[in-house]
C-alpha positions as CSV (number, residue, x, y, z in Angstrom):
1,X,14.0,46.9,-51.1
2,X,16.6,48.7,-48.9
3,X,18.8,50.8,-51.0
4,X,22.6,49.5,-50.9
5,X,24.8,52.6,-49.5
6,X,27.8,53.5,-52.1
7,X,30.6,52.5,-49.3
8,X,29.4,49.2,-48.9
9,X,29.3,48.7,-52.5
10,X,32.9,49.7,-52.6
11,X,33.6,47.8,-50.0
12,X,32.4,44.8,-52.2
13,X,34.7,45.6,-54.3
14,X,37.7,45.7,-52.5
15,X,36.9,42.3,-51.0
16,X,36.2,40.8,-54.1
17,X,40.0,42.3,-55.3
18,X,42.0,41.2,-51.6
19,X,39.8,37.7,-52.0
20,X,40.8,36.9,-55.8
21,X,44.3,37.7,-55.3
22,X,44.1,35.6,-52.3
23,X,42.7,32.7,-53.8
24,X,45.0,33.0,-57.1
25,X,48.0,32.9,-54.5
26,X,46.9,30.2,-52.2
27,X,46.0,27.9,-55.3
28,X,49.5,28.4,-56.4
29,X,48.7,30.0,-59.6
30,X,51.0,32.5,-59.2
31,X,53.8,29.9,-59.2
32,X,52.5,27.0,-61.3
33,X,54.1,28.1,-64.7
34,X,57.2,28.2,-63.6
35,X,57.4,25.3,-61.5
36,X,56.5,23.0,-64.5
37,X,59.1,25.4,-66.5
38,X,61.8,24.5,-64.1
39,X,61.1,21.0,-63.9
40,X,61.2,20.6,-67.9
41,X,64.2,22.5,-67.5
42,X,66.0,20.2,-64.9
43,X,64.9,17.1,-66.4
44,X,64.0,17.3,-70.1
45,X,65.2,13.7,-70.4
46,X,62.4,12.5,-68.1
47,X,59.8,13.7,-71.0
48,X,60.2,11.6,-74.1
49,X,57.2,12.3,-76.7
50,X,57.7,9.2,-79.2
51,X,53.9,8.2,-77.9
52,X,52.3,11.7,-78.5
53,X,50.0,10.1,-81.0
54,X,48.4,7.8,-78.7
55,X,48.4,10.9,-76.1
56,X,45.8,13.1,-78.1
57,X,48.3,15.0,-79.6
58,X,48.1,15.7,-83.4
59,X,51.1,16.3,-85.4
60,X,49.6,19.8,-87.1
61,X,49.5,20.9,-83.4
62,X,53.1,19.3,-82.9
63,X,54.8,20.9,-85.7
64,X,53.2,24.3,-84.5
65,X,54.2,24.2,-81.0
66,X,57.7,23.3,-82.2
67,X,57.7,26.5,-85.3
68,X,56.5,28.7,-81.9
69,X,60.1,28.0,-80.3
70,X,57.4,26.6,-77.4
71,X,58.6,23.6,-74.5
72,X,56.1,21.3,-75.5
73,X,55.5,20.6,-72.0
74,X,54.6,23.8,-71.5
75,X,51.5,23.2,-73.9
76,X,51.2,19.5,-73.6
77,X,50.3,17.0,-71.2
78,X,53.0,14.6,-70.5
79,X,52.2,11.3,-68.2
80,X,55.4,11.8,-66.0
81,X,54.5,15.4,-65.1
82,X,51.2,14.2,-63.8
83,X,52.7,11.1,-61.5
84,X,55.4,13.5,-60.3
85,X,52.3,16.1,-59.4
86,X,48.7,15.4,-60.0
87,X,48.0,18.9,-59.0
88,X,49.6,20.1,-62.3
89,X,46.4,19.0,-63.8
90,X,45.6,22.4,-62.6
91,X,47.7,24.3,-64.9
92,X,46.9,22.3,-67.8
93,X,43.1,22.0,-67.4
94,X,42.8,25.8,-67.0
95,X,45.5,26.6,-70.7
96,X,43.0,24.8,-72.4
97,X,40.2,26.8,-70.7
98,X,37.8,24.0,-69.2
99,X,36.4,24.3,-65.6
100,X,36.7,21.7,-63.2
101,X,33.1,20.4,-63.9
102,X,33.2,20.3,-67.6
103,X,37.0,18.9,-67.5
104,X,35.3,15.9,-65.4
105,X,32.6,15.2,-67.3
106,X,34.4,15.0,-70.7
107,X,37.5,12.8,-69.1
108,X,35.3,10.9,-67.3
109,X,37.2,11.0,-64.4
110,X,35.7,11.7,-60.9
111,X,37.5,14.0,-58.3
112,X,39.4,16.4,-60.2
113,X,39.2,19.1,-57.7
114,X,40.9,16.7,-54.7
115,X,43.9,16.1,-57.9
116,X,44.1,19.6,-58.6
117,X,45.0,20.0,-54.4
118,X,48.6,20.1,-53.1
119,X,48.7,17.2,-51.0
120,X,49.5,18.8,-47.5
121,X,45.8,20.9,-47.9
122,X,44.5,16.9,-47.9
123,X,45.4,15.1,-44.6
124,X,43.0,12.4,-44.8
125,X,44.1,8.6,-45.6
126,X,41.0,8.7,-47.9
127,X,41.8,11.8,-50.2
128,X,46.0,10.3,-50.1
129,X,44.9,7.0,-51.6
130,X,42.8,8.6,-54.1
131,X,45.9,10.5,-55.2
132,X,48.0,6.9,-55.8
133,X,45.1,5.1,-57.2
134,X,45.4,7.2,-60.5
135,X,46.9,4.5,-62.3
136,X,47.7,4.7,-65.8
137,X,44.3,4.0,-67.1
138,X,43.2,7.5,-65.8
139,X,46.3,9.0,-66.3
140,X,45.8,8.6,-70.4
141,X,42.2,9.8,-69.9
142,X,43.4,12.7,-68.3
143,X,46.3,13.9,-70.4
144,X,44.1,12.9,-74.0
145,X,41.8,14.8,-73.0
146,X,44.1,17.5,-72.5
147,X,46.1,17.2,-75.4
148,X,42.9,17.0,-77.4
149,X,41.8,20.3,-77.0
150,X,44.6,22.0,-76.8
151,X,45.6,20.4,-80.0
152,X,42.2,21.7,-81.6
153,X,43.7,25.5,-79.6
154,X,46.8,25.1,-81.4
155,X,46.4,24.8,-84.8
156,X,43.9,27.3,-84.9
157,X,46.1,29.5,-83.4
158,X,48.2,32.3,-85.4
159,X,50.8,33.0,-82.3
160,X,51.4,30.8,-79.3
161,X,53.6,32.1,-76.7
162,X,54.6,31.6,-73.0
163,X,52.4,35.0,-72.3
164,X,49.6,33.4,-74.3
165,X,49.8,30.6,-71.9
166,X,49.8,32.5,-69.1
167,X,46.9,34.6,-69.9
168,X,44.8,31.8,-71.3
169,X,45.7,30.1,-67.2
170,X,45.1,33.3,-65.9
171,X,41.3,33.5,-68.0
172,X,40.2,30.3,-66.9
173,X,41.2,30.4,-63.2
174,X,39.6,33.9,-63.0
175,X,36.1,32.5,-64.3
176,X,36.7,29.5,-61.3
177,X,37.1,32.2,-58.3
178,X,34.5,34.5,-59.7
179,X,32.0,31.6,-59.5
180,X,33.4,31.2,-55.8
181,X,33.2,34.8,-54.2
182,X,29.0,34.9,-54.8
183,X,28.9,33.0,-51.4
184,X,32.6,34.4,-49.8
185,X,31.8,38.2,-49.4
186,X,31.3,37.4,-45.6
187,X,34.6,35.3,-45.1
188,X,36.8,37.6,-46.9
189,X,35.3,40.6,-44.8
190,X,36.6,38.8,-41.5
191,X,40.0,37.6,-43.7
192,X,40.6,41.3,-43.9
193,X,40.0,42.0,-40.5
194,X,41.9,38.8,-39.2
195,X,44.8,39.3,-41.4
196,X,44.9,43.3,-40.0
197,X,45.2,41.9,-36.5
198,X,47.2,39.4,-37.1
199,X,49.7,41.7,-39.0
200,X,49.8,44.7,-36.6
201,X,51.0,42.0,-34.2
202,X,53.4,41.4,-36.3
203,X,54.5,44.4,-37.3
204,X,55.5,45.2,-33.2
205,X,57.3,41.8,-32.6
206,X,54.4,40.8,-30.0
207,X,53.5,37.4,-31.6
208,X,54.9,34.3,-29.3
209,X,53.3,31.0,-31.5
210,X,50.4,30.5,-33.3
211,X,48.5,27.5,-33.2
212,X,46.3,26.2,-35.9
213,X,43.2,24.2,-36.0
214,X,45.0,20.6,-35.7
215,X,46.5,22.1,-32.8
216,X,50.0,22.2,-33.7
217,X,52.4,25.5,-32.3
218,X,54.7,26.8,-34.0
219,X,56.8,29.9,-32.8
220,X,57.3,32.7,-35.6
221,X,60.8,32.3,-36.2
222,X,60.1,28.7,-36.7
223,X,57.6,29.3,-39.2
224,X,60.1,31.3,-41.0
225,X,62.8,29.2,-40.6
226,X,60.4,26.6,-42.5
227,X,59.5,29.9,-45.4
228,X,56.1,29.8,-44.3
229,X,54.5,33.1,-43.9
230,X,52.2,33.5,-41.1
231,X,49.9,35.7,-43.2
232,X,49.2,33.2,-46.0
233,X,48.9,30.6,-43.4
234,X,46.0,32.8,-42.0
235,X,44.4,32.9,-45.5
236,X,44.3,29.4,-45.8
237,X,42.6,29.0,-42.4
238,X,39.9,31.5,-42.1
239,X,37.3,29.6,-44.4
240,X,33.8,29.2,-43.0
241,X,34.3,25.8,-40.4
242,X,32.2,24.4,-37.5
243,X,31.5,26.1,-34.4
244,X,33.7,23.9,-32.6
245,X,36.6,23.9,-34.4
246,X,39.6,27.1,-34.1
247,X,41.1,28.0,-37.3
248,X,43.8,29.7,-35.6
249,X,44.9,31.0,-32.4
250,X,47.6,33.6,-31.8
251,X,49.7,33.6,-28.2
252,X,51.3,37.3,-27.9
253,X,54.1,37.9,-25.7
254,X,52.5,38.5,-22.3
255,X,50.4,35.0,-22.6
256,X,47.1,36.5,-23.8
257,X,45.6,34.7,-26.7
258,X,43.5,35.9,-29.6
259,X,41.2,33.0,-31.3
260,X,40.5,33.5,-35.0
261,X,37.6,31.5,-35.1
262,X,33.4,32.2,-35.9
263,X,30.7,33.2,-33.4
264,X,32.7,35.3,-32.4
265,X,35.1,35.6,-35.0
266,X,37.1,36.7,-32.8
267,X,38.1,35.9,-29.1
268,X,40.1,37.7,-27.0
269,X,41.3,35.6,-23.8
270,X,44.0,36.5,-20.8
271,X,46.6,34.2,-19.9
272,X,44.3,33.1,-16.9
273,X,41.1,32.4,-19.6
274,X,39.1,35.2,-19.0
275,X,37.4,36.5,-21.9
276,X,38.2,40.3,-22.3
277,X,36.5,40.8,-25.9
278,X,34.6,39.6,-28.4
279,X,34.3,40.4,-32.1
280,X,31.9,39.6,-34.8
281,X,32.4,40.8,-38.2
282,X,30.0,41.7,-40.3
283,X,30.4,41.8,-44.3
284,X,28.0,42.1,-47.4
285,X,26.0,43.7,-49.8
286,X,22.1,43.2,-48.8
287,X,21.0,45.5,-46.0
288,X,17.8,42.6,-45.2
289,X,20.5,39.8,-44.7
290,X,22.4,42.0,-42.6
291,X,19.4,42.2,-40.2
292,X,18.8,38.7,-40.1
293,X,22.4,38.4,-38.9
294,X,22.3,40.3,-36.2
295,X,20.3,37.6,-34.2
296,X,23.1,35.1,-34.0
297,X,25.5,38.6,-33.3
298,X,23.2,39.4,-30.3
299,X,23.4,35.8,-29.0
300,X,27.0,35.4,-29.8
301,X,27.7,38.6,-27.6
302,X,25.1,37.6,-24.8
303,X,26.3,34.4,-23.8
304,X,30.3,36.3,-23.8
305,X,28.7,39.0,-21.8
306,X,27.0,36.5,-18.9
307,X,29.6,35.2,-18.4
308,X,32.5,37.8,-18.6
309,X,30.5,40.7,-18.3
310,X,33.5,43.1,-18.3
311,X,34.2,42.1,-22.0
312,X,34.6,44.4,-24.8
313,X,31.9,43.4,-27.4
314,X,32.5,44.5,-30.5
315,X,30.8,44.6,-34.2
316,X,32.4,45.4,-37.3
317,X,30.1,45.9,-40.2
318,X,29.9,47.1,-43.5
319,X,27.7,49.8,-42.4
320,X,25.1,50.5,-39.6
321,X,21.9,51.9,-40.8
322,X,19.5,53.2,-39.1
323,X,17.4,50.0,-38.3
324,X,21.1,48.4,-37.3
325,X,21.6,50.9,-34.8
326,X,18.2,51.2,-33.3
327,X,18.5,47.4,-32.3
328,X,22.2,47.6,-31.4
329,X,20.8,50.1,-28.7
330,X,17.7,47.8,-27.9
331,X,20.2,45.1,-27.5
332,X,22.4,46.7,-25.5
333,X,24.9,44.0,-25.9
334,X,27.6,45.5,-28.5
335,X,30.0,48.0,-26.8
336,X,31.6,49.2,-30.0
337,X,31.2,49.7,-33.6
338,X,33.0,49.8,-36.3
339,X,33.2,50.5,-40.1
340,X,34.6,47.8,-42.2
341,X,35.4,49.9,-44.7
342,X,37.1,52.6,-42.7
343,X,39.2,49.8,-41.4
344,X,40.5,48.6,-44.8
345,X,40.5,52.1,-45.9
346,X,42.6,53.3,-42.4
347,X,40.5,55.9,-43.5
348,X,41.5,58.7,-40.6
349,X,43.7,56.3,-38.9
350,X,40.6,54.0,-38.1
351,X,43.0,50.4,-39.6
352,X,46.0,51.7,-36.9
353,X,43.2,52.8,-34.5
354,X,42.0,49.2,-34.6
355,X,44.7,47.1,-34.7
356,X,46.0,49.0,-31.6
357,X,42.5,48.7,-29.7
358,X,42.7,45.1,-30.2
359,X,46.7,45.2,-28.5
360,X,45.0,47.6,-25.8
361,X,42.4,45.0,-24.8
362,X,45.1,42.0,-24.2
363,X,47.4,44.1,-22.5
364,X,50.1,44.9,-25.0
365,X,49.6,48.4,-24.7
366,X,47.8,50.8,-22.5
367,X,44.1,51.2,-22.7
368,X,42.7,54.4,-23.4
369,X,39.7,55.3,-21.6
């Protein structure tokens, strides 16, 4: 068994950090307290609790919730806030520390993950009519259920706060993600690396539009016109799809486009279509898998280098052992390397170093030789 160098175990760790904070943010975890704060807030007279009884709630856990100074919406699931958002299931499923899997089983309702969605992540007619068939039979199964446990949580409580609340939603959507990034290493190690690019871009006012994978362009100041920041737009995008399908593309200033997409991950095209670099990024812990990888890298790389072969191939990887290298030189079809973990590190400049070689090879700056 090949023995896992100490940077690439760090560089596990990093990954696993940038990809749970990530995921916590694009889930809307971040925000979901307070927007079901706010909207008791604005419209208290929208919740009335006269039915709690027939809601799961029992009056021990009532009379508690009420003693704790406590919003009982905060704590309690109320049939109004899940028409007005079924994705608030979300917040409510994870205070009373249920995954999505057990939370369906014990409701007995089917699809919980697709309720727990905002609505824009589900274009389809199908997942949309899901959302309206939750009629008030499943509506009661949802919030008893709820209000159940959490009644059982509350009375066997001794302090109940809105920081309680927030860690116990913090607990549960931790143990969700954690069971997510076993399989994610490799898509967070290109998230890294696309988000670099696509902030160093940025970062020199060179971005014209960006286009994402329905095809739709929007410039950058009309994305933030709309509040919509490019970056979390490129973490939503940059999950593992077909090789068909873009997840993004980028048009910089002089017309050249970079494609954040897979095989290569990414594609680096002048404004007449040319291809003037490839790269293929490379992430995770087991050295064996890393091998095995490198045959669709090769191929990847070959067919870019047949036809365009002035194109810059090049492999970022979370290290290059000896067997790596020896058949990166038998290839002889990967022009550069480098070190994912210098990269996140800019460990000797090598993030800045990047992230300019990248502007050098569409034309934004001068190439060095």
């Amino acid at each position: 068994m090949p023995k896992v160098p100490k940077e690439v175990i760090y560089e596990s760790y990093v990954l696993k950090s940038t990809f749970f904070y990530n995921k916590l943010n694009s889930l809307g975890f971040f925000d979901l307290f307070q927007d079901i704060k706010k909207i008791s807030e604005d419209n208290s007279s929208a919740f009335g609790w006269e039915q709690r009884g027939e809601w799961g709630i029992s009056e021990e856990a009532w009379e508690k919730v009420n003693a704790y100074g406590l919003d009982p919406i905060l704590v309690f699931a109320h049939p109004n806030i899940v028409r007005i958002q079924p994705q608030f299931i979300r917040y409510y499923r994870s205070i009373i520390l249920m995954p999505q899997k057990g939370f369906q089983y014990i409701s007995g309702i089917s699809g919980i993950q697709k309720l727990e969605e905002p609505l824009e992540e589900q274009p389809t007619k199908k997942n949309k009519k899901e959302r309206k068939a939750l009629g008030e039979e499943k509506v009661n199964a949802l919030i008893k259920t709820i209000n159940e446990v959490m009644s059982i949580l509350v009375s066997l409580s001794t302090k109940l706060d809105e920081e309680s609340l927030k860690g116990m939603m913090f607990a549960t959507a931790g143990t969700t993600i954690d069971g997510s990034w076993r399989n994610a290493i490799g898509v967070e190690g290109e998230r890294i690396i696309k988000t670099l690019i696509l902030k160093t871009l940025l970062d020199n006012n060179e971005v014209l539009s960006i286009i994402d994978n329905k095809g739709k362009s929007k410039t950058i100041e009309e994305l933030r016109a709309e509040n919509i920041d490019p970056l979390e737009r490129l973490g939503q995008n940059t999950t593992r799809n077909k090789k068909s399908e873009k997840s993004m593309s980028i048009v910089v200033k002089n017309g050249a486009i970079i494609i954040f997409s897979s095989e290569p991950d990414v594609e680096l095209l002048n404004k007449e279509g040319s291809v003037l670099g490839a790269v293929e990024i490379k992430a995770g812990l087991d050295p064996a898998g890393a091998l095995e990888r490198l045959g669709a890298m090769f191929k990847s790389f070959e067919e870019t280098l047949s036809e365009h072969p002035n194109a810059l191939t090049i492999l970022v990887a979370s290290c290059i052992t000896d067997e790596v290298e020896s058949r990166i030189k038998v290839a002889n079809s990967v022009r550069q390397t480098w070190i994912l973990t210098d990269i996140i590190n800019n460990k000797k400049n090598s993030g800045i170093k990047f992230g300019n070689m990248i502007r050098s090879i569409v034309g934004l700056i001068p190439r060095r030789m």
